[in-house]
Every structure is written in structure tokens, then in C-alpha cells.
C-alpha positions in Angstrom: -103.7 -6.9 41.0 -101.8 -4.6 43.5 -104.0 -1.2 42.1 -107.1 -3.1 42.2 -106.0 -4.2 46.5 -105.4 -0.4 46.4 -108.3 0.5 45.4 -110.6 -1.3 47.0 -108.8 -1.3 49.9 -108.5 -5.7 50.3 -105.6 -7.9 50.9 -104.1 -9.0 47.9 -105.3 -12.5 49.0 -108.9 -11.5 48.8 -108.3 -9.9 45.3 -106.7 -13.1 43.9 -109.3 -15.3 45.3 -111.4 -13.4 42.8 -109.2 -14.1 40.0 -109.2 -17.8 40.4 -112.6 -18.5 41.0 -114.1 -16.0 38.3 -111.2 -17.0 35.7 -110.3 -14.1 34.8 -107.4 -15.0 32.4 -109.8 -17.1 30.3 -111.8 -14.0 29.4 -111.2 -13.0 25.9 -110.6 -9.2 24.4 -114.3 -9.4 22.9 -115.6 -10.1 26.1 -113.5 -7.6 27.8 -115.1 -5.1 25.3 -118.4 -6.3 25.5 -118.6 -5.8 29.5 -116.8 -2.6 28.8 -120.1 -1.2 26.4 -122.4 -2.7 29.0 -120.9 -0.7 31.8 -120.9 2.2 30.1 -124.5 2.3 28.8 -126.1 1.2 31.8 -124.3 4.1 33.4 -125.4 6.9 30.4 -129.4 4.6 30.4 -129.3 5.7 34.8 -128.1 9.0 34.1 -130.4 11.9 34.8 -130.7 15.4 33.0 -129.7 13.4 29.4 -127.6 16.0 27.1 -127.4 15.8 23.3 -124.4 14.1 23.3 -125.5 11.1 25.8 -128.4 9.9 23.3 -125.5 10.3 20.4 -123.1 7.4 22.7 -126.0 5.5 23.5 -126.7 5.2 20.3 -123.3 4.8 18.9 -123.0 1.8 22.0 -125.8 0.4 20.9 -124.7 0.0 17.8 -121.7 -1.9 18.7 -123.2 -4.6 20.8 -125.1 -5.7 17.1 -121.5 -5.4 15.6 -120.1 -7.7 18.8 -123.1 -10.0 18.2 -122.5 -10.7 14.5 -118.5 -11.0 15.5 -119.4 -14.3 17.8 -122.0 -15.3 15.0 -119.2 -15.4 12.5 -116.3 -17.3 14.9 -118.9 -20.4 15.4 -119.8 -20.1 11.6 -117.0 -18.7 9.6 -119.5 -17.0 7.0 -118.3 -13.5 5.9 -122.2 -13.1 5.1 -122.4 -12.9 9.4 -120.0 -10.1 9.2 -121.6 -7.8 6.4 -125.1 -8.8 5.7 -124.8 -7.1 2.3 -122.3 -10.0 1.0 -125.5 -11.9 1.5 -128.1 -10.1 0.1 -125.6 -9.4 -3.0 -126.2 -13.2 -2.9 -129.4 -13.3 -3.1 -130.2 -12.5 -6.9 -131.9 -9.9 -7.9 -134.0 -7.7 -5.4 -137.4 -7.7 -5.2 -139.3 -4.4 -6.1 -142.1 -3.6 -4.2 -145.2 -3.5 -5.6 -146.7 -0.7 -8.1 -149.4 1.8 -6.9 -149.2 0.0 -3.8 -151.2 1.8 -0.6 -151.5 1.2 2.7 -155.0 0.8 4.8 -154.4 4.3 6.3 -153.6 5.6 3.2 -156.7 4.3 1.7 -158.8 5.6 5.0 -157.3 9.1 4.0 -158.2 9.1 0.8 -161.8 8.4 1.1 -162.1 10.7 4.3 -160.7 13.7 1.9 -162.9 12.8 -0.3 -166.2 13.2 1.8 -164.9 16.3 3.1 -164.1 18.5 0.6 -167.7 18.0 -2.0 -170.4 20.7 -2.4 -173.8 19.8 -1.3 -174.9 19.1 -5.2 -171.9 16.8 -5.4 -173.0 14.7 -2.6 -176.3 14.2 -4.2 -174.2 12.4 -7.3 -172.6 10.3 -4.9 -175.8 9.3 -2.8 -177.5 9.1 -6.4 -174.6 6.1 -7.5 -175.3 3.8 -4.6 -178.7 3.7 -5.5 -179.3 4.1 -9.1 -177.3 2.4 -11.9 -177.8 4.6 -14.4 -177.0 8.4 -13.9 -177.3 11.3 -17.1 -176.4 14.6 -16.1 -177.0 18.1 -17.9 -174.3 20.7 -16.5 -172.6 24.2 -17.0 -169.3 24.1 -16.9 -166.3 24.0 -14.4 -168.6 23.1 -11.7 -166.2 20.4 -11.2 -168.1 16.8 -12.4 -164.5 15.8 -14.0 -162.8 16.3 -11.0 -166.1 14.8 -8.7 -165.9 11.4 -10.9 -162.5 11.2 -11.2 -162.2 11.4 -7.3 -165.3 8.8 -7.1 -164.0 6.6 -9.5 -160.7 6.0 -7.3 -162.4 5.6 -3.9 -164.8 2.8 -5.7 -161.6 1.0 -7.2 -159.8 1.3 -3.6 -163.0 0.1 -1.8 -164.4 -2.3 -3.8 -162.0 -3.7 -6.3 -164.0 -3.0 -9.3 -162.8 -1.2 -12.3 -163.4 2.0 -13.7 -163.5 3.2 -17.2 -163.2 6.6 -18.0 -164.6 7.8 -21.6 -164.3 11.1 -23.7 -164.2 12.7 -26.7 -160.5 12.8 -27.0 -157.7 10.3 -25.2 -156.6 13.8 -24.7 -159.4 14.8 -22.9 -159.8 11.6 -20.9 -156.2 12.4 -19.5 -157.7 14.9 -17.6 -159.3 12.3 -15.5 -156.1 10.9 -15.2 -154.5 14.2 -14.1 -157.4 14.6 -11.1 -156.8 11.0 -10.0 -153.1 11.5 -9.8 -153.0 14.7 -7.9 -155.6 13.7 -5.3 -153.8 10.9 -4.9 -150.4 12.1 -3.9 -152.3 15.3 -2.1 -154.0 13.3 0.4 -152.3 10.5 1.0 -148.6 10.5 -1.2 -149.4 7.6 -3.1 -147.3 7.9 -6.3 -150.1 6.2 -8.8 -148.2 5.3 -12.1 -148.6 3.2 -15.1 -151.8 3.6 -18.0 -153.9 1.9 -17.3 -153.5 2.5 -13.8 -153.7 -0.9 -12.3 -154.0 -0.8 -8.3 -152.6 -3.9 -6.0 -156.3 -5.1 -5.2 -157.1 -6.3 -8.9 -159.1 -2.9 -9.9 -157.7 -1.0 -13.2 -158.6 2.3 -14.2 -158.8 3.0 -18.1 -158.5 6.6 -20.3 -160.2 5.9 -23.3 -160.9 8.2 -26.6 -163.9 7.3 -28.8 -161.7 5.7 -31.1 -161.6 2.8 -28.8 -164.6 1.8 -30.2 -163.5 -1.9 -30.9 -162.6 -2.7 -27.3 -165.3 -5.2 -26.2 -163.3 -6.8 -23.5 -163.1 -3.9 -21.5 -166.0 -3.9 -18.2 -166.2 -1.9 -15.2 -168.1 1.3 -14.1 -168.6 3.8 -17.3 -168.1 7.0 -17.0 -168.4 8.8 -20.1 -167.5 12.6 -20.8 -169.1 15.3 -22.8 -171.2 12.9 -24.5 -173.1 15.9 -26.2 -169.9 16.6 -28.2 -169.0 13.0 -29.5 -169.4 12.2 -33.3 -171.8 9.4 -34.2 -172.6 8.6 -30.4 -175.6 6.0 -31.0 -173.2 3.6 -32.9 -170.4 4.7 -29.8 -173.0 4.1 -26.8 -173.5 0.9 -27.7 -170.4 -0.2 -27.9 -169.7 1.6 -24.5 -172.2 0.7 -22.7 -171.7 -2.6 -23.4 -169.0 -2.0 -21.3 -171.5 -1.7 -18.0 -173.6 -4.3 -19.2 -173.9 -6.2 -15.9 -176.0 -5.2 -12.7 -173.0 -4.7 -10.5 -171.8 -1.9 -13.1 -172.5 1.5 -13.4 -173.3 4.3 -16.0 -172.4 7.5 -15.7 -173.2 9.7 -18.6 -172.4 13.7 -18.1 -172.3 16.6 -20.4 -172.4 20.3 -20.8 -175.1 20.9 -24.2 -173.8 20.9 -27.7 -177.0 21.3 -30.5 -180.3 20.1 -30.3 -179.4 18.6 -34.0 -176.8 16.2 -32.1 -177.4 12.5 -32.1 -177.6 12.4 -28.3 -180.2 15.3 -28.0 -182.8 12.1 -28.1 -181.0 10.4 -25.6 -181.3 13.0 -23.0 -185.0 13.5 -23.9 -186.8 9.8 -23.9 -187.6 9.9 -27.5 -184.7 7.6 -28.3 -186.4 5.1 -25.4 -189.6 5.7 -27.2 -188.3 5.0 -30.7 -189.6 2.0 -32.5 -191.9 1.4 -29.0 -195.8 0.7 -29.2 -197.9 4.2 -28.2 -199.1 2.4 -25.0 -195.5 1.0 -23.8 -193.8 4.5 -24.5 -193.3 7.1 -21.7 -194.1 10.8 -21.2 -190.6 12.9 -19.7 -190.0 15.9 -18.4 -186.5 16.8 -18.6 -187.1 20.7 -18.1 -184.6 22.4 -15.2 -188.0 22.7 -13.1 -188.4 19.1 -13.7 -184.5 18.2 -13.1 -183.0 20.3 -10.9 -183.3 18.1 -7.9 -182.8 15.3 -9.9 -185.0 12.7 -10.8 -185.8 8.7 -11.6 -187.2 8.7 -14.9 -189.3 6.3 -17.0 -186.5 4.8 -18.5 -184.4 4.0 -15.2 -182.1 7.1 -15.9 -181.5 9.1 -12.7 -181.2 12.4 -14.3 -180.1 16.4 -13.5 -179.6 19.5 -14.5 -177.1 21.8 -12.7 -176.6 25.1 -13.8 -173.7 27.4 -12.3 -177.1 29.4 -10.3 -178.0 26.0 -9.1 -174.2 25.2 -8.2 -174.1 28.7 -6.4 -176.9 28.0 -4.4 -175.6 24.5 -3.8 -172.8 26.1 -1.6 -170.2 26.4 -5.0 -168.2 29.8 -3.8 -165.9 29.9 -6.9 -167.9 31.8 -9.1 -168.8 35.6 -9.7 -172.2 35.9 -11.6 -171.7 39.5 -12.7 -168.4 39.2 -14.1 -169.8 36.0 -15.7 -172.6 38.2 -17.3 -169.9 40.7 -18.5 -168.0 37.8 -19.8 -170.3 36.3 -21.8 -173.0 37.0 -24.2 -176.6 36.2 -22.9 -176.3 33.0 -26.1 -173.2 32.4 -24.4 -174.5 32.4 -20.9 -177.1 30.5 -21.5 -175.6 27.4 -23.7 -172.0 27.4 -21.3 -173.4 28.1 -17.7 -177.5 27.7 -17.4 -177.3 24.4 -19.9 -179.3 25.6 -22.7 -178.8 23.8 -26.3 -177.8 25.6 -28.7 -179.9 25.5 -32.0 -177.7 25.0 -34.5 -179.8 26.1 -37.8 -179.1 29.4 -37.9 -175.3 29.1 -37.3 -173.0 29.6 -40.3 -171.1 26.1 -39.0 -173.0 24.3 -37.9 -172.1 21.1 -35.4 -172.6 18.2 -38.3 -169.6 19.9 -40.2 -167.9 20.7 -36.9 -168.0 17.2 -36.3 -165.8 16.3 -39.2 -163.4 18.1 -38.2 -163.4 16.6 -34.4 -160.3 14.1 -34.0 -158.7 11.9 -31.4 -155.3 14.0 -31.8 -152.9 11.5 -29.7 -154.5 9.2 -32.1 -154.1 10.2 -35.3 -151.4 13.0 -35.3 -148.4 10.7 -35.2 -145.9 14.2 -35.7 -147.6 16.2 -32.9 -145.4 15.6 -29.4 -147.8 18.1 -27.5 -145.3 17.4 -24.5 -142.3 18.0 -26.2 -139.9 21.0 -26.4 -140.8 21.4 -30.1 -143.9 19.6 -30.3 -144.4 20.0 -34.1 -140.2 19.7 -34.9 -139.3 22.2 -37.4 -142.7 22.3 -39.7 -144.3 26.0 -40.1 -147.4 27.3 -38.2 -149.3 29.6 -38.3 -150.7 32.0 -35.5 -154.0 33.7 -35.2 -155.2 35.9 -32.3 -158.1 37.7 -31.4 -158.5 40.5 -28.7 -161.7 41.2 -26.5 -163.5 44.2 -27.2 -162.8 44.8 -23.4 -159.4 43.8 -22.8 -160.7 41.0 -20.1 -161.1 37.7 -22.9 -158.5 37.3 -26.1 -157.4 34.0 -28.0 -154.7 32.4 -29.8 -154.9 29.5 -31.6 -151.5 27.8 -33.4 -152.4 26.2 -37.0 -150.4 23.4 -38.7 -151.2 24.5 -42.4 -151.4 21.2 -44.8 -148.4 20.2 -46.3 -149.8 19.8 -49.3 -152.5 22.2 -51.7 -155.6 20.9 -50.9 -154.9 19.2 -47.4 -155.4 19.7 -44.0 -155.1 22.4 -41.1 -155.0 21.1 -37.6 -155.2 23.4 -34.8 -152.6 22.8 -32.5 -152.8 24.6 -29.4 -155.3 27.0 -28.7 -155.3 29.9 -25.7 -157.7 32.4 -24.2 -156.2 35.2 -22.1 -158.4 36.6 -19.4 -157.3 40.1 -17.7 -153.7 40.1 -18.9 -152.3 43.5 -20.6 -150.7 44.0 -23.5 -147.2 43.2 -22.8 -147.9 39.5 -20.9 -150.2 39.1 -23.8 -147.8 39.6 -26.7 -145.0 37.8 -24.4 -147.3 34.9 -24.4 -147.4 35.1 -28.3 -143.7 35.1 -28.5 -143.1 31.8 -26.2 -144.7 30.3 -29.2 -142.7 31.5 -31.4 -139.8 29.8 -29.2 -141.0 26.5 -29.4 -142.8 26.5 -32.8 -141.8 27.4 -36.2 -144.0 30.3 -36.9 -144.1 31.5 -40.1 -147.5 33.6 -39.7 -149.0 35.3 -37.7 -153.0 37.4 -38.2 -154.0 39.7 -35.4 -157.2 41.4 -35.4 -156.4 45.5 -34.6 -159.5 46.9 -34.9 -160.1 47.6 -31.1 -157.3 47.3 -28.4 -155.3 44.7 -30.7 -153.4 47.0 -31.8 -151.5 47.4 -28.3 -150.7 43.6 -29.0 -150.1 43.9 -32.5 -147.0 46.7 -31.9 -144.9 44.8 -29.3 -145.8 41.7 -31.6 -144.2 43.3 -34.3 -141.2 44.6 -32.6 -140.1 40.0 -32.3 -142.2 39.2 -35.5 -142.4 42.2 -38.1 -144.4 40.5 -41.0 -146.9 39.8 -38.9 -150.7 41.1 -40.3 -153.3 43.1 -39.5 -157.2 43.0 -39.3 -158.9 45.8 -39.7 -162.7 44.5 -39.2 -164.9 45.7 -41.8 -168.4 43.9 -43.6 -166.2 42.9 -46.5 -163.3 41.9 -44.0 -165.7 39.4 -41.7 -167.4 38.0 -45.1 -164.0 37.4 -46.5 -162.5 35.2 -43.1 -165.9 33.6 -42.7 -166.3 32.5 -46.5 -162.5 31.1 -45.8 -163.2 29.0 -42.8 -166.6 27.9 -44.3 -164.9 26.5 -47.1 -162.6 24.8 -45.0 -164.4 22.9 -42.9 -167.0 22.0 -44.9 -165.0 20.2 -47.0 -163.3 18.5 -44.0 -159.9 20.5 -44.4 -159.5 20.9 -40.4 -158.9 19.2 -37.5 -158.9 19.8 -33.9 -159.3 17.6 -30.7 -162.5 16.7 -30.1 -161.9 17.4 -26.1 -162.3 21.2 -27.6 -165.8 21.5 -27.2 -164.7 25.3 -26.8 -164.0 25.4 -30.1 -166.6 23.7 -31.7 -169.6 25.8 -29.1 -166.9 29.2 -30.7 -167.3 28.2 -34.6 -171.3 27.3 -33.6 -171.9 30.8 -32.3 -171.0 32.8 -35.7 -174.7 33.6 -37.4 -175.2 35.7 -40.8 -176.6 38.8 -40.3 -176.9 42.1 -41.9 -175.4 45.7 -40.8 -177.0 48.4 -39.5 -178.1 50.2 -42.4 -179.1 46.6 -44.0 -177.0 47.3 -47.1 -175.3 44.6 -46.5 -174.8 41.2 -44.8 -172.0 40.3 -42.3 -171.1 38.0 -39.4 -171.5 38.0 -35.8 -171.5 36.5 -32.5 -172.9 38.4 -30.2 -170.5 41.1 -29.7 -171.0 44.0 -28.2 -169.6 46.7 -26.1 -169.9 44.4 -22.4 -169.5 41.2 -24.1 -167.3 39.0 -26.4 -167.9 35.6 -28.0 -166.2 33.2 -30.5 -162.8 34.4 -30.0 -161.4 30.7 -30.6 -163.2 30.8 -33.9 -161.9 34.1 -34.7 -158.7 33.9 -34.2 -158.9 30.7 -36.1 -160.0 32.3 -39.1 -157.0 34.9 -39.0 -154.5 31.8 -39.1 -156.7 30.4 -42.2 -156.5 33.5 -44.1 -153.0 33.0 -45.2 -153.9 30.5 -47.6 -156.0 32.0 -50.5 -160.0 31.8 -50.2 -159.1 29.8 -53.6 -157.0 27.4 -51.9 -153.7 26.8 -52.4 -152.9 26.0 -55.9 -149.2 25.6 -57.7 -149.3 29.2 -59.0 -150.8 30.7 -55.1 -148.3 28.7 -52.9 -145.6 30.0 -55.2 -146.8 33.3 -54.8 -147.2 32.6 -51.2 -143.7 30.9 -50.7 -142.3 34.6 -52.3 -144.1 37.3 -50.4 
């Protein structure tokens, strides 16, 4: 009392006055403290020119009024819970998750905005063509980017309306890749983590991946968007099943495709003259599906809104991703014109053609229970076989990994299959040996009668009994007579999300040499352009089994050399 008279310069009367009135005695240590934290943060709160270390104490005082708060909580209650509020949330039971592919409104306001923003002209006609027409078919060359455009316009519609989406193709595999678009855009624009297949969102809406071996699931409904329709085995029995699917108003069809063979089942589709089968003359409808006829798009007689977009059309639509000359280098002018300016391939006069191709077309996550494609070793410890093929340029090559049957007589799946594009020798033959890594090769055919034979040295140098090619009339008839055998007796498999293969095995026609002496294979190769390398380098992986097949006296042979 005598510092405080000191001080402040008062009797001690005045001072003890104070005391009396204001009880001072009866003030306890917390509140002592308490007035103590006040003082000093209104002092730090008033001070001017705040360093780093003032917010730090006015944070850590701060912090200690809630502790002093939940000390007086806990001396009228006695709960321990008042002290640490983790005692009772320990209490509580189990704690409750938030909820999957959940998304907030902004989020969802992202999302769409990105979406608007980043489409090409063409790709904006799709969009303002689904809010008015039901029904959309569109004809397309490749990596224009429909996959990714539906997959991106399926989302939005399931966050803004709540309606389902169901996304078909050849191959589960190849459906995935709709999955894979989704996904990424998702957590791009807006970090939503989406998880889960199907992907159900919070709203109600689920998005499916389906293969066309989901052929028996009626109870399925939503918007349809089907895949590479043109490459689907027996597609009127699967349309009707899918479609089915859409069957209400409020649904909608989207069917969109780059062209397989006019021999395919959905070649009357596309054209009207399914619509116009089994119709009277006077109730059936004249179409013109031509480019000139399509290439804005157009309402036809059947209430299809249909379009053709070839990659000149996408170019001119404001697509900046693609250089036409190299393009024309790349590819044959068959090439070209099937793959980019969506011309259909007639099929007659190919060696394979896409009935027997068919056969071979599987769902692979379906019925290749022993493949793990995402695993370290995806096949385990069985054999495979390799088979590559180089460009006559050095700017397109291909490898494809065979699973020879276990078995004379059974099956060869391909595996894995790889096209190189402007990589030298070295990356290419590097690339080679990471399959060795992971699979057990056992094989492996290379084609040296151009510039494989830089690949085929430093492949030998890691694999020494790997073979050579050297191309010849008797050579190509030898390979071709091999994989014609194969296949037509239904001895392959691939994924039918490969449509590369199948357009690769399609291209191969019979023809004779130059002097006409004799016939040979080709696919319009030449000194600016290379084609069917998939299907090439297939046929070097099939040549280790005998053109007679494997039989018990062959596979011994075989097993020896």
C-alpha cells in the first residue's frame, strides 16, 4: 500500500479507502490475471507502428482469455470436458466424415465458368446444339477433343441439374478416359477431389463408365453419351439396349465417332437407311449426310442433329493444335482421309477386314482377369513377346507387347501397344527395354530393313536373341499369311478402345510388286509416309509361333532354340 501512496503521490488514507470500498482482498489469482491480459492487450491493440512481435502477444493474449474462460466454466461445472474440449469430442462416438465429392457453390460457379471459356467455336455449337436437340450423331477426325468436350459437359450438367450421366464405349478401358478428363478438370479448376466409380456427386446425380459388355444393365438412365460407336461389335443389338437408357424426353443422346468401314453395322445408322428400313416408300426420308451437307450441322429427317468435323474444319473453327503439313507427311493420303477428314474406309479390298477384326475386339478389364495393366508387373511372370516396327522416316515407329496363348492352339492378346513419334534411336530402344523391366520378355521381332537397324543394335546389346526383318515379297507374304490365320480363326485379342489397331490391321491390301511377278502386301508406304505400324509390328510378335501353329513337336522345338 505504501509504494502505491508513493506512487501516486496520495495519503495512505486515500489509498486504503480504495481498498475497502473496491475489496480488493476478495479478488482471486484468476481475476488478478485476467485484468493483467486485459491491460496488457488493450495497451499492444492502442499501440501505433505494430512490429511482428506485437501481433505474436496479441495473439498469444488472446489466446489465454478463451483458456481463463473455460477455467471459470469448469469451477461452476466441474466437467473436465470444460477444460479440454477433446475429452468431449473423444466422447462423442465416432466422428462424422464429411461428405464424398462434396463441392461448394463457388466451386461449382468455377467449374462451369472454366468450362465456357476455354471451348473452340465448333465446340460451342455441340453445346448450343444439346439444349436444343435431344438427339446429337456426330462424324469426327480425331483428337479434336469431343472426349474431353463431353466429358467436361457431362459434369457441368450433373452439377447444374442433378441428372445423371452415362458414359459408353468400346472398352470399360476406353470409357475411363472419360473418367480421367472429368477428374482432372475437376481438381484443375476448382480442387474438388472427385472419387468413387461410379462417381456419385452430393446432389443425387451419378456418373457411369460403362464397356459394351454392360449390355444387361436396364436400370441404368440418364444422358447417353456413347463413344466410337463406328468401332463397337454388333451395335444394333447394343443401341437398343443403350438407348433405352435415354428413353425419356428429359434425356439425352449423344452418339460420336471417328469412321470405321462402310461394311459396319452402324454405317446405316449414320445414313437414314436404318430409319428407312422396313418403312412404307411414302413415310421414308431422303438424307444428305455428305460434309457439304453436315459441316454446319444439321436437323435431319429422323430428329438426329448431325455433323461432320474434320481436323480442316476444326482448324478453321479456331483449333490451333494442329500442323496440316506435318499431318500430310505423317500419314498416307488413305490414312488422312479415314483418321482426320472422316472418310470410311471400304473394307473389301483389305486383307483383314473389320468383321474378323471384330472378333478379336474385347472388353480387356473384363475378361482378362491376369492382366493388372496398373501394376508393376502387370502380366506377373508369364512370357511376352515384343514386336516393333520403325518408320521409313524415323518420325512414326510401334511396339506392341503380345501375351502368346498358353496353350497350342489358343490365344494372343495384345497387351500394350506404343507408337514413337520423333524419338532417335537410343530413347527408342530405351523405351523397349523398360518393357523388358516390367514384363517377362522372351521375344522380341524388329523390322531392320530401313533405319531399324539403329534400334535393333542397342536392342541387342540388353536382349541378344532378339530377330531381325529383313522385308522382302516372300518375307511380307509370310507375316501376313501368319496374322491372317490368326485372326480369322479368332486366335487374338485386343481392347476394343484400340480402334488404332483395328483402322492399322484394316489398311493392309494385297498387291503385286513392281515387276508384277509376284504379289505382296502393303499399306501405303512410301518414301514421305508410313501406315499400319501397329499391325506390323504385331505381326513380328506373331511370327514366333510357326505359320502351322504350335503343335507338340513345334513348341518343343520352340521351347529349345
Amino acid at each position: 500500500m505504501a509504494r502505491i501512496c508513493d506512487e501516486l503521490g496520495l495519503k495512505p488514507g486515500t489509498v486504503h479507502s480504495w481498498k475497502r470500498r473496491d475489496k480488493w482482498d476478495d479478488t482471486s489469482p484468476l481475476d488478478r490475471v485476467e485484468l493483467s491480459i486485459e491491460a496488457r492487450l488493450i495497451e499492444l491493440l492502442a499501440k501505433d507502428g505494430k512490429e511482428g512481435k506485437d501481433y505474436k502477444e496479441i495473439d498469444l493474449l488472446g489466446r489465454q482469455m478463451e483458456r481463463m474462460s473455460r477455467v471459470r466454466k469448469h469451477d461452476k461445472t466441474g466437467k473436465e470436458g470444460d477444460l479440454n474440449p477433446k475429452v468431449d469430442n473423444r466422447n462423442k462416438g465416432p466422428k462424422k466424415t464429411a461428405t464424398r465429392n462434396d463441392y461448394s457453390e463457388a466451386q461449382q460457379d468455377r467449374l462451369v465458368q472454366a468450362f465456357m471459356e476455354e471451348l473452340f467455336p465448333y465446340q460451342k455449337q455441340w453445346y448450343r446444339a444439346g439444349h436444343v436437340q435431344r438427339v446429337r450423331n456426330l462424324l469426327k477426325s480425331r483428337q479434336i477433343g469431343a472426349t474431353w468436350y463431353f466429358a467436361r459437359e457431362g459434369l457441368v450438367d450433373a452439377l447444374e441439374t442433378g441428372r445423371n450421366q452415362i458414359f459408353l464405349s468400346a472398352s470399360k478401358a476406353q470409357a475411363h478416359v472419360f473418367k480421367g478428363y472429368i477428374k482432372q478438370f475437376a481438381a484443375e479448376k476448382a480442387d474438388i477431389e472427385l472419387q468413387g466409380d461410379p462417381i456419385v456427386l452430393p446432389n443425387g446425380a451419378t456418373l457411369y463408365f460403362l464397356g459394351t459388355n454392360s449390355r444387361t444393365a436396364q436400370s441404368y438412365h440418364g444422358n447417353l453419351y456413347m463413344d466410337e460407336y463406328f468401332w463397337i461389335p454388333k451395335f444394333r443389338e447394343f443401341r437398343k439396349v443403350a438407348s433405352g437408357m435415354a428413353m425419356h424426353k428429359h434425356w439425352r443422346l449423344t452418339y460420336f465417332s471417328t469412321p470405321s468401314a462402310k461394311s459396319h453395322e452402324a454405317y446405316p445408322f449414320w445414313t437414314g437407311e436404318l430409319f428407312n428400313e422396313n418403312r412404307p416408300k411414302d413415310q421414308q426420308a431422303v438424307f444428305g449426310v455428305e460434309h457439304d451437307d453436315l459441316m454446319d450441322g444439321r436437323l435431319c429427317e429422323d430428329g438426329q442433329w448431325r455433323q461432320i468435323v474434320t481436323v480442316l474444319d476444326a482448324v478453321a473453327g479456331g483449333c490451333d493444335l494442329f500442323d496440316l503439313d506435318q499431318l500430310r507427311l505423317d500419314y498416307s493420303p488413305d490414312e488422312f482421309a479415314n483418321l482426320l477428314m472422316c472418310q470410311f474406309i471400304d473394307d473389301g479390298q483389305s486383307v483383314f477386314p473389320l468383321a474378323e477384326l471384330q472378333r478379336c475386339m474385347v472388353d480387356s478389364w473384363v475378361v482378362w482377369e491376369d492382366f493388372k495393366p496398373f501394376a508393376l508387373r502387370p502380366l506377373g511372370w508369364r512370357e511376352v513377346w515384343v514386336g516393333y516396327d520403325p518408320s521409313h522416316t524415323g518420325d512414326s515407329a510401334a511396339m506392341v507387347v503380345v501375351a502368346p496363348p498358353l496353350a497350342p492352339g489358343g490365344k494372343f492378346r495384345i497387351l500394350d501397344r506404343v507408337q514413337f513419334k520423333g524419338m532417335d534411336f537410343e530413347e527408342q530402344a530405351n523405351r523397349i527395354r523398360k518393357v523388358t523391366e516390367c514384363y517377362n520378355v522372351t521375344y522380341i521381332g524388329i523390322d531392320t530393313t530401313g533405319i531399324g537397324t539403329g534400334v535393333y543394335q542397342l536392342v541387342t546389346k540388353f536382349f541378344p536373341g532378339a530377330r531381325s526383318f529383313q522385308y522382302s515379297p516372300e518375307v511380307k507374304v509370310r507375316l501376313v499369311l501368319k496374322a491372317k490365320d490368326v485372326i480369322s480363326k479368332g486366335r487374338m485379342e485386343f481392347d476394343a478402345g484400340w480402334t488404332d489397331v483395328a483402322a492399322s490391321f484394316m489398311a493392309i491390301k494385297k498387291t503385286t510388286t513392281a515387276s508384277g511377278r509376284q504379289f505382296t502386301f502393303e499399306a501405303g508406304r512410301s518414301v514421305t509416309t508410313s501406315h499400319a505400324d501397329l499391325a506390323w509390328a504385331t505381326m513380328h510378335a506373331l511370327s514366333n509361333e510357326p505359320l502351322e501353329g504350335g503343335t507338340p513337336i513345334n513348341s518343343s522345338i520352340m521351347e529349345f532354340s
